[in-house]
VOBA-1610 file (N, C-alpha, C; in pm, whole numbers, padded with zeros to 5 digits, always signed):
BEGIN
Unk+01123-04301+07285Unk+00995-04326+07353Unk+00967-04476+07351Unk+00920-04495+07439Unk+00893-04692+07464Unk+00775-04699+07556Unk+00661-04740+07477Unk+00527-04734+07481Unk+00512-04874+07633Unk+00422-04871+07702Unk+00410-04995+07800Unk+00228-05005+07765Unk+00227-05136+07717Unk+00096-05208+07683Unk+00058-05293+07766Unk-00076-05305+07811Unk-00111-05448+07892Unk-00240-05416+07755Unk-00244-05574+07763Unk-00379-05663+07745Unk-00376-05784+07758Unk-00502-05835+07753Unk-00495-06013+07779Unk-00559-06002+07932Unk-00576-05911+08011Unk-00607-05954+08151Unk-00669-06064+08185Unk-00721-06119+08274Unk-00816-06203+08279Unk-00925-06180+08400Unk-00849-06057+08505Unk-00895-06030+08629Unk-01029-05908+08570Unk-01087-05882+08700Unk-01236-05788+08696Unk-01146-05628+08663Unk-01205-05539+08601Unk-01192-05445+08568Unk-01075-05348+08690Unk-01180-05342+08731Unk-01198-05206+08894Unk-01056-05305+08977Unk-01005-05430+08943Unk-00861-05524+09050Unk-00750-05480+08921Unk-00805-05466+08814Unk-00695-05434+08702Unk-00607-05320+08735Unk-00759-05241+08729Unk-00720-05087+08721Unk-00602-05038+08883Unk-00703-05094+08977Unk-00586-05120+09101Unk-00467-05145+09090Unk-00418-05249+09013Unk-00318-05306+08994Unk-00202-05230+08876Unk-00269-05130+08795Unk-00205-05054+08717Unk-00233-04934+08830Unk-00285-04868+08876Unk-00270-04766+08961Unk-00174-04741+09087Unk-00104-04882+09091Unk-00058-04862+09242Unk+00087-04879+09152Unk+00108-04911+09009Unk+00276-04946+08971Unk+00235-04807+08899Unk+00195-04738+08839Unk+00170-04611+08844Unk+00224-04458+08951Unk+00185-04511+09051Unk+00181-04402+09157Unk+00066-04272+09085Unk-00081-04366+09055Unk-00202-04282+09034Unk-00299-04329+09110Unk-00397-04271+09019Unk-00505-04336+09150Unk-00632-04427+09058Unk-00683-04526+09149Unk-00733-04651+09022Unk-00878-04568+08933Unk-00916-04435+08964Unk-00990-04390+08872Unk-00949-04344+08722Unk-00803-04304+08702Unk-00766-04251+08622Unk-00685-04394+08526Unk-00654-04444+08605Unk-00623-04614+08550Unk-00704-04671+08493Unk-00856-04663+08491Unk-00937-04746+08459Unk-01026-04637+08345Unk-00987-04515+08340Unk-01001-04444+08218Unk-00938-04510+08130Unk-00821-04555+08157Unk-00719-04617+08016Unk-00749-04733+07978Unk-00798-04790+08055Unk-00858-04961+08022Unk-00961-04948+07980Unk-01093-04845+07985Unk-01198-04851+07971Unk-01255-04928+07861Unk-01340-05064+07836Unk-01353-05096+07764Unk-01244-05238+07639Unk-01169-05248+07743Unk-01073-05364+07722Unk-00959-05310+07673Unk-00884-05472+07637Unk-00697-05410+07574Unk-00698-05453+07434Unk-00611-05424+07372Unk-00481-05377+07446Unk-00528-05222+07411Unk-00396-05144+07575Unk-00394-05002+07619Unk-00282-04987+07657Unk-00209-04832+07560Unk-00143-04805+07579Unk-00165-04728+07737Unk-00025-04768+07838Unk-00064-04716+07964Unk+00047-04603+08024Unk+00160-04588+07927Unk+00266-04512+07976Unk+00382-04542+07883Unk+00449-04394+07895Unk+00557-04428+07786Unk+00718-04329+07813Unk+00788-04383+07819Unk+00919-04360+07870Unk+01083-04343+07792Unk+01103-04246+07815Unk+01253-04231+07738Unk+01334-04354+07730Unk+01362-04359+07869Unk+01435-04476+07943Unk+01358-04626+07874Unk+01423-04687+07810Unk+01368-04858+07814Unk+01332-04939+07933Unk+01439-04894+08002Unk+01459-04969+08122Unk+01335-04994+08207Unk+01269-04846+08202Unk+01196-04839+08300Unk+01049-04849+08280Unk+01024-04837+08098Unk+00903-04942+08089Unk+00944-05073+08049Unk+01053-05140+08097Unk+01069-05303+08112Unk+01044-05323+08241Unk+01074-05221+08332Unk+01018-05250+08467Unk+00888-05208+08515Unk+00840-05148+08469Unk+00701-05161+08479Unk+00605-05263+08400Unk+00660-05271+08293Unk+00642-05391+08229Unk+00576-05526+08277Unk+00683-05592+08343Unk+00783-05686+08442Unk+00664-05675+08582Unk+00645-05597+08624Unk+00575-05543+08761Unk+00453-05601+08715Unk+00402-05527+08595Unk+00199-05560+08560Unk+00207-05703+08569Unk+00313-05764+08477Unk+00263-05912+08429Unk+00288-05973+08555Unk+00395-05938+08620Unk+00396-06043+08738Unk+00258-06053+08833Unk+00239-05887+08820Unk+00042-05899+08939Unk-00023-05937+08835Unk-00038-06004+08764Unk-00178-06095+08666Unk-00214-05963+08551Unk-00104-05877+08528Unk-00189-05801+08426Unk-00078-05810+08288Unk-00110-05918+08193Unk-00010-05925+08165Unk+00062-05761+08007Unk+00140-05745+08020Unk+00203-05592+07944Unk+00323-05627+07852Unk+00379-05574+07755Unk+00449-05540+07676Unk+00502-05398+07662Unk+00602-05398+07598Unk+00700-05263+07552Unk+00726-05250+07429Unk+00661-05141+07317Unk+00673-05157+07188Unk+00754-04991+07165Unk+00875-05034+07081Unk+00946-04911+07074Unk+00965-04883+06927Unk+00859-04748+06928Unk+00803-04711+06808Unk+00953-04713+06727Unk+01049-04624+06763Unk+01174-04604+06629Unk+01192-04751+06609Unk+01244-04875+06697Unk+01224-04974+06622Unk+01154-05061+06507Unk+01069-05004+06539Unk+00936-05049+06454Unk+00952-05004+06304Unk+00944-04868+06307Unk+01003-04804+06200Unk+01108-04831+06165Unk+01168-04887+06194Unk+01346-04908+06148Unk+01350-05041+06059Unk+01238-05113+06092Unk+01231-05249+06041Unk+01227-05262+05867Unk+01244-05338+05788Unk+01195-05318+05676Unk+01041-05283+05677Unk+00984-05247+05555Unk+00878-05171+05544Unk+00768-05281+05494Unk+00632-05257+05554Unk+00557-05388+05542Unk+00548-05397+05382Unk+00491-05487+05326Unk+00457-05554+05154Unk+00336-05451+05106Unk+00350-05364+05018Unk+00230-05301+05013Unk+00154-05336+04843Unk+00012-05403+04863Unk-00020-05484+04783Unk-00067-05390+04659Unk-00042-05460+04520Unk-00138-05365+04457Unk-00209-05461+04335Unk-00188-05576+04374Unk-00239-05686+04269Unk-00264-05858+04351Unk-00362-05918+04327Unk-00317-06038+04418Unk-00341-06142+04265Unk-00309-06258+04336Unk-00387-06372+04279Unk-00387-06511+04375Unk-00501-06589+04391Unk-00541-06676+04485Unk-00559-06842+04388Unk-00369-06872+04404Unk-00355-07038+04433Unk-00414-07124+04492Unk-00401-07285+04479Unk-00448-07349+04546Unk-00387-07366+04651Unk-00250-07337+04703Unk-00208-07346+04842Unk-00161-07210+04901Unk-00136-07111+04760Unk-00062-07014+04813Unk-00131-06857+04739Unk-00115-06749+04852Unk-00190-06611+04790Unk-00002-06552+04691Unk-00063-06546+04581Unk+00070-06446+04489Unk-00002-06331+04486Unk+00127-06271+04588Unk+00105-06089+04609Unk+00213-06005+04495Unk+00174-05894+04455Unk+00255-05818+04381Unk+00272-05695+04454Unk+00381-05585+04450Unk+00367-05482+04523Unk+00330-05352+04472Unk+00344-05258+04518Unk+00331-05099+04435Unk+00433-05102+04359Unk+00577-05130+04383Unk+00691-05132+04360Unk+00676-05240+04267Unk+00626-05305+04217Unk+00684-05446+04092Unk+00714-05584+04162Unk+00742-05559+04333Unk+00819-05678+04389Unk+00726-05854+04441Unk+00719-05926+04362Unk+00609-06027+04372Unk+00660-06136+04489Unk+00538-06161+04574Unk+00587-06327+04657Unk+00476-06397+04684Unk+00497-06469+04746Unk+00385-06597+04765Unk+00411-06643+04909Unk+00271-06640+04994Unk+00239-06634+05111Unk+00168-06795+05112Unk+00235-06888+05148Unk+00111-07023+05181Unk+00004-06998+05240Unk-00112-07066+05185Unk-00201-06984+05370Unk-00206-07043+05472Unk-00098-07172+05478Unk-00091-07242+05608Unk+00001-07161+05701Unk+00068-07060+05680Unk+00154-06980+05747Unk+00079-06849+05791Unk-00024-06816+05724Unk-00120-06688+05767Unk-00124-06720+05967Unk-00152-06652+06014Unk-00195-06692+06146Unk-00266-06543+06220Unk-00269-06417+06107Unk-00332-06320+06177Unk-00390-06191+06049Unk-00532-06216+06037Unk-00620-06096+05989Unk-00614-05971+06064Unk-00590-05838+06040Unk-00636-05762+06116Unk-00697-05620+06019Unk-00794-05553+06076Unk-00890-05434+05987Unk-00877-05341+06073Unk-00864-05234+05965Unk-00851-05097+06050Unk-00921-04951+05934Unk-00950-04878+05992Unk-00991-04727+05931Unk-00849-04702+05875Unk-00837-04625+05764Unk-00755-04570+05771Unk-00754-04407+05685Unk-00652-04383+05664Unk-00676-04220+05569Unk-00634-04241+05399Unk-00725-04216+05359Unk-00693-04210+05225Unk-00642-04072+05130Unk-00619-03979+05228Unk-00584-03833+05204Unk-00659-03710+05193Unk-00655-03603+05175Unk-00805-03535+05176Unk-00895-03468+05063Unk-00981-03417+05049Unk-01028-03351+04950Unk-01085-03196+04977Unk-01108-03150+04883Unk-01137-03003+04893Unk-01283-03008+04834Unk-01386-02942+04864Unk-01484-02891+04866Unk-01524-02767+04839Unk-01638-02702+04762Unk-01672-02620+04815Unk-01841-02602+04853Unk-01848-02526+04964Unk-01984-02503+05020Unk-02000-02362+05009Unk-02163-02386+04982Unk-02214-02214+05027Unk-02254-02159+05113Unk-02257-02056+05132Unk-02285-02038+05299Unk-02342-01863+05283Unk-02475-01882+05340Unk-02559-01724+05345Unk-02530-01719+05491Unk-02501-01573+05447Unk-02497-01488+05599Unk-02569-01381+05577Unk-02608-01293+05666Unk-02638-01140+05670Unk-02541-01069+05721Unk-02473-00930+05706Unk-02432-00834+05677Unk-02484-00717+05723Unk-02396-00648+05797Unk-02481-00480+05795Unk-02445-00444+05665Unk-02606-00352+05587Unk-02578-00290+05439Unk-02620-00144+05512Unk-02496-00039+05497Unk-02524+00116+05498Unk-02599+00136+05425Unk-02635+00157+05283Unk-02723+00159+05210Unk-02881+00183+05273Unk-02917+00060+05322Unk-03034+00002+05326Unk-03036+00085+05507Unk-02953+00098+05568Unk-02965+00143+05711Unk-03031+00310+05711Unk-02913+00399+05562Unk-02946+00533+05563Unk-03057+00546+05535Unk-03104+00458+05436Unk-03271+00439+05368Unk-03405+00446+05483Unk-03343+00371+05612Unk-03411+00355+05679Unk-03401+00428+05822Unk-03325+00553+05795Unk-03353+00646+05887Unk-03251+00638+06006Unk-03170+00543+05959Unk-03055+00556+06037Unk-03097+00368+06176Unk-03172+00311+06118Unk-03193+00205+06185Unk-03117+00094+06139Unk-03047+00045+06183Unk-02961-00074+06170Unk-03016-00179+06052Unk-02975-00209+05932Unk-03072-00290+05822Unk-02936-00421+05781Unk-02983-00500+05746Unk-02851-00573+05715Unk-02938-00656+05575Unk-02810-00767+05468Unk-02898-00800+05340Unk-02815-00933+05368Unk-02863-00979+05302Unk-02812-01110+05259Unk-02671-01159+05142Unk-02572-01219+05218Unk-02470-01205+05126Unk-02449-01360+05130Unk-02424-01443+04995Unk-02374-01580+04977Unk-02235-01543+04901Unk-02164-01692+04996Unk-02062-01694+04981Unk-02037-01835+04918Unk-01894-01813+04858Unk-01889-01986+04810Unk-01723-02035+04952Unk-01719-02095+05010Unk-01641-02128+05120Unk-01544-02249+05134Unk-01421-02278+05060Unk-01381-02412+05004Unk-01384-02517+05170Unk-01396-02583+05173Unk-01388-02692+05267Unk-01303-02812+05275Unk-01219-02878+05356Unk-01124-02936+05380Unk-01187-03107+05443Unk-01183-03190+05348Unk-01246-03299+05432Unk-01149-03477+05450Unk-01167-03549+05488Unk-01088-03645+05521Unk-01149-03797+05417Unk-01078-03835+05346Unk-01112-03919+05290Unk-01128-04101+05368Unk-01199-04164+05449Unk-01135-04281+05469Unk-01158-04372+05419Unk-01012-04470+05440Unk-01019-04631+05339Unk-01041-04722+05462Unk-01049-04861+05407Unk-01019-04947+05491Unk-00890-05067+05433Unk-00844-05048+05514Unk-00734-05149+05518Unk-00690-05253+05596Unk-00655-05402+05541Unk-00643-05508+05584Unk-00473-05545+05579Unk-00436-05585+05702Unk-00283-05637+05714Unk-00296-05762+05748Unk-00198-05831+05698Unk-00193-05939+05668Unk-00069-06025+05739Unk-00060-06114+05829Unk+00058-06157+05932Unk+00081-06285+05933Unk+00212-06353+05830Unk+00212-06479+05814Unk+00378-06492+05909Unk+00410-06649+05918Unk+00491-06670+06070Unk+00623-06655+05911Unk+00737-06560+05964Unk+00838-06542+05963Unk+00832-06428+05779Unk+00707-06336+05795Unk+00725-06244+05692Unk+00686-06127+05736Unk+00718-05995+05657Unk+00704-05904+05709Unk+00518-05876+05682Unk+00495-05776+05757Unk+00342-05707+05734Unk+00278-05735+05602Unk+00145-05815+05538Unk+00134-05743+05372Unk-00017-05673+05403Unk+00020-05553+05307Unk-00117-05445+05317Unk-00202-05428+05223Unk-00295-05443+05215Unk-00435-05476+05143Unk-00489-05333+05169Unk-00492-05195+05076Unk-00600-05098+05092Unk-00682-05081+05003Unk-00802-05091+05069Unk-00929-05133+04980Unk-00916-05041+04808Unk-00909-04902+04839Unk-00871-04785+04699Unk-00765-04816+04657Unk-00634-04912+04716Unk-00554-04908+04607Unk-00507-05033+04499Unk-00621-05099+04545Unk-00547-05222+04476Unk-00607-05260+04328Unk-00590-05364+04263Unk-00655-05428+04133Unk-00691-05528+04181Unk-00810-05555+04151Unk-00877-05687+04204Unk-00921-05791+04089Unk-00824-05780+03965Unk-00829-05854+03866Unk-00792-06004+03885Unk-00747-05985+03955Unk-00695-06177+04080Unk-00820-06242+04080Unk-00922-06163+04112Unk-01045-06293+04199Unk-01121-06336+04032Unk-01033-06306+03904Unk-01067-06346+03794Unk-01255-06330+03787Unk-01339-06445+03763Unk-01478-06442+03685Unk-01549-06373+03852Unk-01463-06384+03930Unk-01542-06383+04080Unk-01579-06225+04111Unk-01479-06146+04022Unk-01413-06011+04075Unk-01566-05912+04081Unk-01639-05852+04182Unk-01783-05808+04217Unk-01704-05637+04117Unk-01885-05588+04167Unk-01857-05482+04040Unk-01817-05328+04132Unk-01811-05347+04236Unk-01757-05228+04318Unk-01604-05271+04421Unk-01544-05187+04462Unk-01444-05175+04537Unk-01467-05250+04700Unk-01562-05174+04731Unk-01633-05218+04904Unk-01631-05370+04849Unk-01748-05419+04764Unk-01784-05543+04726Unk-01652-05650+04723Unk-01524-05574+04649Unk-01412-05684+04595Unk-01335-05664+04752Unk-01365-05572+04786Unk-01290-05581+04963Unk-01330-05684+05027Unk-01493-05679+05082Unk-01528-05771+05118Unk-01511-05915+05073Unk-01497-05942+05000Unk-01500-06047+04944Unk-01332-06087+04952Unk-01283-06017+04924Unk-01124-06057+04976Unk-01091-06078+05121Unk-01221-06007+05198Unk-01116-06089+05309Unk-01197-06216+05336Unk-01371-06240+05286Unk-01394-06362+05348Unk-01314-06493+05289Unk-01228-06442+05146Unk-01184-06576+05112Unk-01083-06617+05178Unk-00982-06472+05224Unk-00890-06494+05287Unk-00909-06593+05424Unk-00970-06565+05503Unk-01039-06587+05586Unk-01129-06758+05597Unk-01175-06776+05488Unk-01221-06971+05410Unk-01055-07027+05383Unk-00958-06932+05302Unk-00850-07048+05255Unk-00767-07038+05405Unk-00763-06952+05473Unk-00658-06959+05586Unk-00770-06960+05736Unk-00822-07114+05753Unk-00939-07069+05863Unk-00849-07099+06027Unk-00714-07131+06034Unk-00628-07114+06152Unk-00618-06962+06207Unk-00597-06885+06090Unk-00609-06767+06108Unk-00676-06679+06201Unk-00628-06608+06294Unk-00718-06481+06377Unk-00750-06398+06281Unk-00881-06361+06325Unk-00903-06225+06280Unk-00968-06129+06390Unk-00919-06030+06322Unk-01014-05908+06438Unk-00993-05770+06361Unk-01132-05697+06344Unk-01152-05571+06301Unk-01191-05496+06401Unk-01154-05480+06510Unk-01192-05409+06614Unk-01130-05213+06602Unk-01014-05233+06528Unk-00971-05114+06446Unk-01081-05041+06367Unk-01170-05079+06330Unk-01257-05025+06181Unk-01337-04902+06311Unk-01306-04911+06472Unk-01372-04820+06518Unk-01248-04736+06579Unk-01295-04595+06579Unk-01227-04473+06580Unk-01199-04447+06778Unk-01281-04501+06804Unk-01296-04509+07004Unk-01213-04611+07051Unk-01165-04692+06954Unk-01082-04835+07002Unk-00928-04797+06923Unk-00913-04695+06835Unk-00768-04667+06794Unk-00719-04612+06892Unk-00813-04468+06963Unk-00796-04381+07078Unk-00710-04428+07220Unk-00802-04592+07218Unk-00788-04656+07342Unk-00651-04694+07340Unk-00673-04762+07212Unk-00488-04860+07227Unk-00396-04787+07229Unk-00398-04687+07187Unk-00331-04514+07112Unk-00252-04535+07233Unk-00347-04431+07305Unk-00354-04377+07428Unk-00371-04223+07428Unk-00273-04125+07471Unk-00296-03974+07450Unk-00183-03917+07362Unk-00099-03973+07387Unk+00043-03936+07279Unk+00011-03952+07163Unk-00003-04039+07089Unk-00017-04098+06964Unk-00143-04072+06905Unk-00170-04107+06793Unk-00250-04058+06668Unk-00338-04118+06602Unk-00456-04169+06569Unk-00485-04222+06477Unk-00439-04195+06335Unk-00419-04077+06323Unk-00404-04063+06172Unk-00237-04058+06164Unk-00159-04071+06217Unk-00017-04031+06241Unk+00025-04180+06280Unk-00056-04247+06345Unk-00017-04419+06410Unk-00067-04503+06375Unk-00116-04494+06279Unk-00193-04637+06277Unk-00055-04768+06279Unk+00003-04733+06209Unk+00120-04900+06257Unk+00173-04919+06344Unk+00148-04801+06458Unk+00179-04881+06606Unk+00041-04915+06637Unk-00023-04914+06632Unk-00192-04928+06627Unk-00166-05073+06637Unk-00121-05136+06465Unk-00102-05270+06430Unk-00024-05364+06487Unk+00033-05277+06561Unk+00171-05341+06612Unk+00149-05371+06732Unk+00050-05301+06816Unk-00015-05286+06969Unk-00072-05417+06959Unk-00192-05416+06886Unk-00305-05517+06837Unk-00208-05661+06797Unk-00099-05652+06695Unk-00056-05810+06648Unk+00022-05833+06762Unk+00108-05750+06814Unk+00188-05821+06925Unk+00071-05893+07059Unk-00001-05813+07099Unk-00094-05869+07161Unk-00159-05961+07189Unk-00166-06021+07027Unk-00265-06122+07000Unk-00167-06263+06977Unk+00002-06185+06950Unk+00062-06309+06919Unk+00213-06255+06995Unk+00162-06312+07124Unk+00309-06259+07210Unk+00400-06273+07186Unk+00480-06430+07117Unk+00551-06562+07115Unk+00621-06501+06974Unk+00565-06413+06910Unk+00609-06363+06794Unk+00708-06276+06801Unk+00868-06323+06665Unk+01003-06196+06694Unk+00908-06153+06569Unk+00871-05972+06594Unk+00819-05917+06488Unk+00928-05910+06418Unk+01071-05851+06491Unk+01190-05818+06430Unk+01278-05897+06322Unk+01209-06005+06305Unk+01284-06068+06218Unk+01175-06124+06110Unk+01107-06085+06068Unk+00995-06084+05963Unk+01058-06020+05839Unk+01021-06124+05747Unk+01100-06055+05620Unk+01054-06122+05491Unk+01041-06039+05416Unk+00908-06114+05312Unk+01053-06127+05170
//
């Protein structure tokens, strides 16, 4: 499968959507469902490479400019840095991993913040729940008229936990991942706040003061804008790293993701 992305347009909505509707062979109402609300949007996705390079190729040349992100690649890549300890140098962030594996990111090389929802796994519950019941009992009692009683139940419930998580995109390393529940925030030393949300926040505005070249964008933290970039195939809870991958390539065209390596 090989996803075809436009964003970046610069043209009016309703000339976009035209312009994806006619390399389509749709019609510009259903085109401009997919854009609704800006890019990047996933717009079509194809066995063949070939043929979302040529559609590709087609958008950018009419002013809409598109990409081709091919999910098994993506996955195939080494696996992003997944953080579980930091500490903040005077030139450089020292990351540690889940795994034991430590490096050091300058922050003159940072060049992209990005925030997203994510799943932190689920939990079980239970709720109670009154219903009524036909009771025979109470019906024969009453002459044969329909009587019903009150029965509580205990009903376990299935619910979704979410985190937030920050990825981290410096020029020639792989992904590093910041999730708010899993990390130690014993790094920000006398600074370290007394809740989780609190040491989140606060990690990314520093990130954010020591690396101010840096993009950022949390436009992820909404559930209507994963949908969008998604598209209909794909998942929020199943995609989020093509999600990331939609969003960083986007923002940094000029970038070989493929050769990122921490």
């Amino acid at each position: 499968m090989h996803l075809v992305v436009a964003f970046g347009w610069q043209k009016e909505e309703v000339a976009v959507a035209q312009t994806i509707a006619d390399a389509l062979g749709t019609v510009a109402f259903e085109a401009r469902q997919k854009i609704a609300g800006g890019g990047p949007a996933v717009l079509a996705c194809f066995a063949d490479p070939r043929q979302a390079e040529a559609l590709s190729g087609r958008l950018t040349g009419d002013g809409v400019p598109a990409l081709v992100v091919d999910p098994l690649a993506v996955r195939k890549r080494k696996p992003p840095f997944l953080v579980r300890r930091f500490g903040l140098g005077e030139q450089a962030l020292r990351v540690e991993s889940v795994t034991g594996e430590l490096g050091d990111i300058d922050y003159a090389t940072i060049d992209l913040l990005l925030v997203a929802i994510c799943s932190a796994g689920q939990i079980q519950t239970t709720a109670t729940v009154t219903k009524r019941k036909f009771s025979l009992g109470k019906t024969l009692l009453a002459g044969g008229m329909p009587m019903t009683r009150k029965v509580t139940l205990e009903q376990p419930q299935t619910s979704e936990v979410r985190d937030e998580t920050l990825w981290l995109y410096a020029r020639g390393r792989t992904p590093v991942i910041f999730n708010r529940a899993a990390m130690n925030y014993d790094g920000f030393g006398d600074a370290m706040q007394l809740t989780r949300d609190l040491n989140f926040a606060h990690l990314k505005n520093t990130l954010r003061r020591l690396a101010p070249q840096a993009g950022y964008d949390d436009r992820l933290l909404k559930r209507a804008t994963l949908v969008r970039v998604l598209g209909p195939t794909l998942s929020p809870e199943g995609d989020l790293d093509l999600a990331f991958e939609i969003l960083a390539r986007s923002l940094r065209p000029l970038t070989d993701f493929g050769a990122a390596s921490l």
